[in-house]
C-alpha positions as CSV (number, residue, x, y, z in Angstrom):
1,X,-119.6,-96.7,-141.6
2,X,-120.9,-93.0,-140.9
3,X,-121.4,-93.9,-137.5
4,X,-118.5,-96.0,-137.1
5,X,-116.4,-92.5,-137.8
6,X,-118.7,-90.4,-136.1
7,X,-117.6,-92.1,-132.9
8,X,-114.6,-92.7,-133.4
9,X,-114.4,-88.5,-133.9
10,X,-115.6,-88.3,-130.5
11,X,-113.4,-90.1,-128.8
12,X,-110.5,-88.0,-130.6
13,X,-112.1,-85.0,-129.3
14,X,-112.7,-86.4,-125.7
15,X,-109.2,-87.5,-125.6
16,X,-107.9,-83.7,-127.0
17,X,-110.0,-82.3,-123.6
18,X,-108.0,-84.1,-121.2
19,X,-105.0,-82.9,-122.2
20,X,-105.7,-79.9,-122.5
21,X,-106.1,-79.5,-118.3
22,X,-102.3,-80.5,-118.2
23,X,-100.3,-77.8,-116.0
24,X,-97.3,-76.8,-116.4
25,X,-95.0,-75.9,-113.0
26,X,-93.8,-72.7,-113.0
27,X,-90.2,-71.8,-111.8
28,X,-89.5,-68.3,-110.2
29,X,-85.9,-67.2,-109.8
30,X,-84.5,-66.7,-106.8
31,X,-84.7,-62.7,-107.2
32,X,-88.3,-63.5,-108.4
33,X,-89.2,-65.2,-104.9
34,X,-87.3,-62.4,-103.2
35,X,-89.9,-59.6,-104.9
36,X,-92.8,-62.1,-103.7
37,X,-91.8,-62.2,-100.3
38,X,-91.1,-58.1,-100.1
39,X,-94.4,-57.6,-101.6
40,X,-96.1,-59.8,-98.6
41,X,-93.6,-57.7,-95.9
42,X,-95.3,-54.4,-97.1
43,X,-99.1,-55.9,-97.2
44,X,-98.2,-57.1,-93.7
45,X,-97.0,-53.9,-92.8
46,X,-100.3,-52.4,-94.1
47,X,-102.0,-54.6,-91.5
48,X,-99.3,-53.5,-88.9
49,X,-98.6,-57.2,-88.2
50,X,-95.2,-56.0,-87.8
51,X,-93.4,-59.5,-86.6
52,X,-94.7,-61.2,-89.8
53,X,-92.9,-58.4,-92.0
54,X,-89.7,-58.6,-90.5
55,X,-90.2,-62.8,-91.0
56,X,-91.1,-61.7,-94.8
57,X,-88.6,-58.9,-95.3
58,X,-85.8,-61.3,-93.7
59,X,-86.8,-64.3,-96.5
60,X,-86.2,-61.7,-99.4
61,X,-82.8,-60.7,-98.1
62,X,-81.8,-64.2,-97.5
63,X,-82.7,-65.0,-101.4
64,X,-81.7,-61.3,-102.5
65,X,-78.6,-60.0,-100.3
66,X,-78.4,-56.5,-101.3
67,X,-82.0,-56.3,-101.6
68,X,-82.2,-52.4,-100.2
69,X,-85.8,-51.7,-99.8
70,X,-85.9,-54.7,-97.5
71,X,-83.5,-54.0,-95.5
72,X,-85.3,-50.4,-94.8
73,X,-89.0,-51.5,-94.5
74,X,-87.8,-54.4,-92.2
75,X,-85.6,-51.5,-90.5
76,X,-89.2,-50.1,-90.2
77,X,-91.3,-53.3,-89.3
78,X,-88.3,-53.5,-86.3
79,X,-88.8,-49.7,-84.9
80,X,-92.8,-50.6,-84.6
81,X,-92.0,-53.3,-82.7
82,X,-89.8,-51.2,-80.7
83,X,-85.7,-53.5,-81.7
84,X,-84.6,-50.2,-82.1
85,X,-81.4,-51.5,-81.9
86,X,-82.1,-53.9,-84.7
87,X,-84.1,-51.5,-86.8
88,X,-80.4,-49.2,-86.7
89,X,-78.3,-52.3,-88.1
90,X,-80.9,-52.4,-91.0
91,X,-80.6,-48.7,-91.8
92,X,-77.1,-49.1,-91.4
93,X,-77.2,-51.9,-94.0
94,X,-79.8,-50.0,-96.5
95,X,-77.4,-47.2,-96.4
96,X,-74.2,-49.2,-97.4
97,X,-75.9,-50.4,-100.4
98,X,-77.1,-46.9,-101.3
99,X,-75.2,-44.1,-99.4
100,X,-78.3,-41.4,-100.4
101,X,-80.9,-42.9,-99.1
102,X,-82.4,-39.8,-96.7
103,X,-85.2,-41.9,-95.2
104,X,-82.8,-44.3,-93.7
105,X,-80.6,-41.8,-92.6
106,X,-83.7,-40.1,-90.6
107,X,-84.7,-43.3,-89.9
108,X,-81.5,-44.3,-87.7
109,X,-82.2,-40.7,-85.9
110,X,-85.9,-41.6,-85.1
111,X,-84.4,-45.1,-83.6
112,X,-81.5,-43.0,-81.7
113,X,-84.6,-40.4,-80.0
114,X,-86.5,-43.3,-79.0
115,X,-83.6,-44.8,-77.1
116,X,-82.9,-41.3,-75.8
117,X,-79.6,-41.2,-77.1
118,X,-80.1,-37.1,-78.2
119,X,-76.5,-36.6,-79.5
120,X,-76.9,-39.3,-81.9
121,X,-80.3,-38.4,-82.9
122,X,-78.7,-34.6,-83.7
123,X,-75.7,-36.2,-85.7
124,X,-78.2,-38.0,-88.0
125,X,-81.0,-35.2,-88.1
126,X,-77.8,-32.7,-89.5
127,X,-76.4,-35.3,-91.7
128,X,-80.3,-35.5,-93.2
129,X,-80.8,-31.5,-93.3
130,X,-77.2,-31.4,-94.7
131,X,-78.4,-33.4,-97.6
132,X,-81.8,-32.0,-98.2
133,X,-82.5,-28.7,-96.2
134,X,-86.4,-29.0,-97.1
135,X,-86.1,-32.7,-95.1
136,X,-89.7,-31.5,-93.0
137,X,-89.8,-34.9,-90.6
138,X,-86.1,-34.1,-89.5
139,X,-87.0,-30.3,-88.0
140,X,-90.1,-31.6,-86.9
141,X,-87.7,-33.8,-84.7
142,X,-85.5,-31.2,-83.7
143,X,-88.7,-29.3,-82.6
144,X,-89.5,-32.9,-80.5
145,X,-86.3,-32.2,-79.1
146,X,-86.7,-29.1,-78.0
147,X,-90.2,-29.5,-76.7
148,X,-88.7,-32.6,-74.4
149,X,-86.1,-30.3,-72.8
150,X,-89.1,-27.6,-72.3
151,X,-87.2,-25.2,-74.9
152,X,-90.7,-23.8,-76.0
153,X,-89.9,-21.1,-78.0
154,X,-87.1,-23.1,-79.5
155,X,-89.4,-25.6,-80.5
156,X,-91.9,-23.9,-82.4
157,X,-88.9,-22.1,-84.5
158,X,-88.4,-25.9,-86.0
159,X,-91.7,-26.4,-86.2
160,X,-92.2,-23.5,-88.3
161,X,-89.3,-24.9,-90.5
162,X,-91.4,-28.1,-90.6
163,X,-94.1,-26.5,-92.1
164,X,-92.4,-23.9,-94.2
165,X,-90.5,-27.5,-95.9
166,X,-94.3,-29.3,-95.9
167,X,-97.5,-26.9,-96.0
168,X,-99.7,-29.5,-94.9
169,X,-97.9,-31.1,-91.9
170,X,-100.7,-31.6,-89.7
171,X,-98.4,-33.3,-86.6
172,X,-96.6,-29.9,-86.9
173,X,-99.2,-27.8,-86.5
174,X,-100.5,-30.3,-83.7
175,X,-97.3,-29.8,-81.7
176,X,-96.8,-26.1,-82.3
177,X,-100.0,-25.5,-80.8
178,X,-98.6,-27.4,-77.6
179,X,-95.7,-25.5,-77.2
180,X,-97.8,-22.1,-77.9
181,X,-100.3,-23.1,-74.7
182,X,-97.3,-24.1,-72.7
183,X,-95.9,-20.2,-73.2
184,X,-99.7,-19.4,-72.0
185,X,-101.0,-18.5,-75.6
186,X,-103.8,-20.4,-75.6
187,X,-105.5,-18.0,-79.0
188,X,-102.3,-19.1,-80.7
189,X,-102.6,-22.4,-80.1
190,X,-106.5,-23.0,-81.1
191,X,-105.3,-21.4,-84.6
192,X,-102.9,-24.2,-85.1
193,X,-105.2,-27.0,-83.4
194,X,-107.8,-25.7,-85.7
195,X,-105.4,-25.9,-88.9
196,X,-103.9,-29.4,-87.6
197,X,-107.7,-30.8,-87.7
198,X,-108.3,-29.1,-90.9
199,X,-105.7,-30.8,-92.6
200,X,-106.7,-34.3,-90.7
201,X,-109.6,-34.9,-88.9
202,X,-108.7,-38.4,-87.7
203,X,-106.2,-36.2,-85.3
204,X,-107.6,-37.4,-82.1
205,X,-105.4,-36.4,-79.8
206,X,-105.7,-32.5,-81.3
207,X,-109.5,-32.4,-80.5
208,X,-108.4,-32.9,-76.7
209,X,-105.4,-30.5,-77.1
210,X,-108.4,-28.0,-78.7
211,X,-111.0,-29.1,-76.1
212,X,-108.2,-28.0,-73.0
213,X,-106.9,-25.0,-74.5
214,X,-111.1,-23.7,-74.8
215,X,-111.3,-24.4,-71.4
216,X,-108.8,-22.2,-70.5
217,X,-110.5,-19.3,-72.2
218,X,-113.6,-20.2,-70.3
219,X,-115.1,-21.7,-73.5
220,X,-117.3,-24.8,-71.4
221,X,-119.3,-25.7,-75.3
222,X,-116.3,-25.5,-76.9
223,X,-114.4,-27.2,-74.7
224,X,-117.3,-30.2,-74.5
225,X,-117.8,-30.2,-78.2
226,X,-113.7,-30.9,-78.9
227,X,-113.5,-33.6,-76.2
228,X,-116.6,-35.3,-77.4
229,X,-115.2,-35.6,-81.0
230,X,-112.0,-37.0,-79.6
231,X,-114.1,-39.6,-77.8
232,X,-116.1,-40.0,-80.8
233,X,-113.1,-40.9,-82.8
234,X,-111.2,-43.0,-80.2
235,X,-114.1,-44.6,-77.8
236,X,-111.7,-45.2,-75.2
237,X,-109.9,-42.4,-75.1
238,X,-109.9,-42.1,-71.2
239,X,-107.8,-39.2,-71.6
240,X,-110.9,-37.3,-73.0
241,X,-113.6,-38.6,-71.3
242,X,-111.5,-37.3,-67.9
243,X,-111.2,-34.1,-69.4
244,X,-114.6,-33.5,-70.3
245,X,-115.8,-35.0,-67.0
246,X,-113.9,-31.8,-65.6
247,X,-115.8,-29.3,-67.1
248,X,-119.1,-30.6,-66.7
249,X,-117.7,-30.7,-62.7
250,X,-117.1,-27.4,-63.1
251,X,-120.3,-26.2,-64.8
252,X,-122.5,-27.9,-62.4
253,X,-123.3,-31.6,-64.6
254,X,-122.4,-33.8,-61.5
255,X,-124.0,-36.9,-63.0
256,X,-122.7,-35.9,-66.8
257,X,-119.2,-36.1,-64.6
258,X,-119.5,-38.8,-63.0
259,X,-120.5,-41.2,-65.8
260,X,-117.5,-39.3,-67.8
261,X,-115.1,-40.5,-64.8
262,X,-116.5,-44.0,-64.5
263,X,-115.7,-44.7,-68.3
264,X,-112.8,-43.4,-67.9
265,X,-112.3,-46.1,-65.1
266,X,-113.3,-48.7,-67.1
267,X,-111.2,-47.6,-70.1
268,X,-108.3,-47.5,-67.7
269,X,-109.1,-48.9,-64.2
270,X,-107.5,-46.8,-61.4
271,X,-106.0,-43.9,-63.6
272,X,-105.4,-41.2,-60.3
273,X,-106.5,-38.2,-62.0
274,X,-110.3,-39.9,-62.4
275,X,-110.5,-41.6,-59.3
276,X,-109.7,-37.9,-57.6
277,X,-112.5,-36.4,-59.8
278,X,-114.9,-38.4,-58.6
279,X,-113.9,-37.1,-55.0
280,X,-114.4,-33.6,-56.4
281,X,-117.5,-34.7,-57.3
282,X,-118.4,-36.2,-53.9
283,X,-117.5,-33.0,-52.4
284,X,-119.6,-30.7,-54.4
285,X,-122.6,-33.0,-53.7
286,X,-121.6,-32.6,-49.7
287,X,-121.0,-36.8,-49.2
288,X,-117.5,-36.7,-47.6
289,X,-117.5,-40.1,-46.7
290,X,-117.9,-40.8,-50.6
291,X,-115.3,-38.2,-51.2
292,X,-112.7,-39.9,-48.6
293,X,-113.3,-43.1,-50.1
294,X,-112.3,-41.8,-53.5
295,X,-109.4,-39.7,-52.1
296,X,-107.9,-42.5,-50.8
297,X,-108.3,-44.6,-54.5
298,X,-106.2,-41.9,-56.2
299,X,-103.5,-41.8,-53.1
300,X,-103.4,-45.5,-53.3
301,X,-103.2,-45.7,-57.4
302,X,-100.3,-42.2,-56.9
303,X,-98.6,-41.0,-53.8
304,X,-97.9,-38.1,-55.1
305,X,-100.8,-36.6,-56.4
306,X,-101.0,-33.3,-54.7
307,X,-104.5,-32.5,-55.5
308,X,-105.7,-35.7,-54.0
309,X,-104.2,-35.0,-50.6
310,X,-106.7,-31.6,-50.9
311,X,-109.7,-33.1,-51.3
312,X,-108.9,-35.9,-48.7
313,X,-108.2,-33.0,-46.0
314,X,-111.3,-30.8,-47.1
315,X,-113.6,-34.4,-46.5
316,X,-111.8,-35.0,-43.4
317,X,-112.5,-31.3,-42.0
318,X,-116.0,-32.0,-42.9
319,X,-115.8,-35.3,-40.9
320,X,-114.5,-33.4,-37.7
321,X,-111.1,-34.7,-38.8
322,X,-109.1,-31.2,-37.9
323,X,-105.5,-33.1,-37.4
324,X,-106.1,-35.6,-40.2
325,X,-107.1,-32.4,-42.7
326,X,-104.1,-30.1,-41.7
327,X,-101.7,-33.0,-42.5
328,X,-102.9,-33.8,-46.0
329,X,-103.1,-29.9,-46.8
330,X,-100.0,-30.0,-45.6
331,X,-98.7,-32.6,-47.6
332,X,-100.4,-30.9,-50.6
333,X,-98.7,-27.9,-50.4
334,X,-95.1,-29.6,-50.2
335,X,-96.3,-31.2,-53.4
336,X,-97.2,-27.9,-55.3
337,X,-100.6,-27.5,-54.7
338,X,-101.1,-23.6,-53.9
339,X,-104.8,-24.5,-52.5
340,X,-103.3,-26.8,-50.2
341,X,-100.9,-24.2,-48.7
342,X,-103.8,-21.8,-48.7
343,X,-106.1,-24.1,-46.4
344,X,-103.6,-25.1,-44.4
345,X,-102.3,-21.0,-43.6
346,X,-106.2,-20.5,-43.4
347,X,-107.5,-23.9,-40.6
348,X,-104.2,-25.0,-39.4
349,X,-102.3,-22.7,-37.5
């Protein structure tokens, strides 16, 4: 009989075990699904798969109508994919829900820049300083603004706002420093490159702004040492590698700039400025054949470039080519090119 109830015990508790994985279905709400599906919009805008968000974004508003923080991050997932258009009717609906919200309000001028529609973007920058006068990203815009429309000094009055509102504004101090070596002050300029970097040193773009601005003042090291980090950071940053090509042309590394050029090349196959370069670099190593080949690369990649019709005509003198020469210094000079005037004044007439 012991045994009889022993097993009989067991099967009870075998029986209790299989009921116990029984699951139960959960139902969300409607405004619970909506949260789910914002939460996936923002991871997805995290991983800057930006069409995804707005899918994401659109879901929550479609389960949660007035859902306001959709409405702005899919107005924000929309001005990354450049629907600027779109990304406004968003803003436009965040705001109806909540009249306040500042980032909207900036974000329909940001939209309104980007479609170059500059009286619009002013009404909406104002309307955002009118509201909160310490708003850093709209006078950083304004200072855009005046940058675009080469109002230098203008510029770097609203950047200094931008800063004043936000300390550590690193794209402030970036841009400053632009429109301080546009007004030819280069020392000014390295102070806020300098700053910018210290702030972020992911800021690419700035160690190239630094690197040109140090080869102004004759700094060669300097100027190497900026561009290299920019490279270092962004690999194919062709802008850089050009750049630093340039100043180990001028210092005398021919092979340093021509393998700078020819990644440059390869990072952006016939950018003009490179493919002249390595004419300059032809020309310094006295093969003008080379140097009219790679003349006529940058004419053919941009007409216009003026420096490109110089260094054609200087190989073409040197290849017994006096017509052929006078007419692209010639040309260069119309362009702008005050060497180009000067050789043709000098050989031509």
């Amino acid at each position: 009989m012991k045994h009889l109830l022993l097993l009989c015990l067991g099967i009870m508790y075998l029986s209790a075990s299989a009921q116990d994985t029984v699951k139960v279905k959960t139902v969300l709400t409607p405004e619970q699904e909506a949260d789910l599906a914002y939460n996936d919009g923002l991871e997805l805008i995290t991983k800057k798969d930006y069409g995804s968000a707005v899918n994401q974004f659109s879901k929550a508003i479609s389960l949660k109508p007035n859902f306001e923080r959709a409405f702005y991050n899919r107005a924000v997932a929309n001005h990354e994919l450049k629907q600027f258009d779109a990304s406004i009717q968003d803003y436009n609906q965040a705001l109806s829900i909540n009249p306040t919200n500042m980032e909207a309000l900036f974000g329909k001028a940001e939209n309104f820049y980007q479609l170059k529609k500059k009286d619009s973007c002013l009404t909406y920058i104002q309307k955002t300083v009118q509201k909160d006068s310490l708003f850093s990203k709209a006078f950083y815009l304004l200072g855009q603004l005046k940058f675009d429309d080469a109002e230098y000094k203008d510029a770097i009055l609203q950047y200094n706002k931008a800063i004043v509102a936000k300390p550590d504004y690193a794209y402030a101090y970036n841009d400053r420093g632009s429109a301080k070596k546009l007004l030819g002050d280069d020392a000014g300029a390295i102070q806020d490159y300098e700053k910018a970097i210290s702030l972020d040193s992911k800021l690419f773009f700035t160690y190239n702004n630094l690197g040109s601005c140090k080869r102004n003042k004759g700094d060669h090291t300097g100027a190497i040492e900026a561009y290299t980090k920019a490279i270092d950071l962004k690999p194919d940053y062709f802008i850089a590698l050009n750049n630093r090509g340039t100043v180990k042309l001028n210092t005398g590394d021919y092979l340093g700039a021509m393998l700078d050029f020819e990644e440059a090349l390869k990072q952006k196959p016939n950018y003009p400025l490179a493919l002249n370069n390595l004419a300059s670099v032809f020309i310094k190593k006295q093969d003008f054949k080379m140097a009219l080949e790679w003349s006529d690369k940058a004419l053919n990649a941009d007409v216009n470039l003026g420096a490109a019709y110089l260094n054609r005509g200087i190989a073409k003198q040197m290849l017994r080519d006096e017509e052929g020469a006078c007419t692209d210094w010639k040309k260069a000079s119309e362009i702008g090119i005050s060497e180009g005037k000067r050789y043709y004044s000098s050989y031509c007439n």
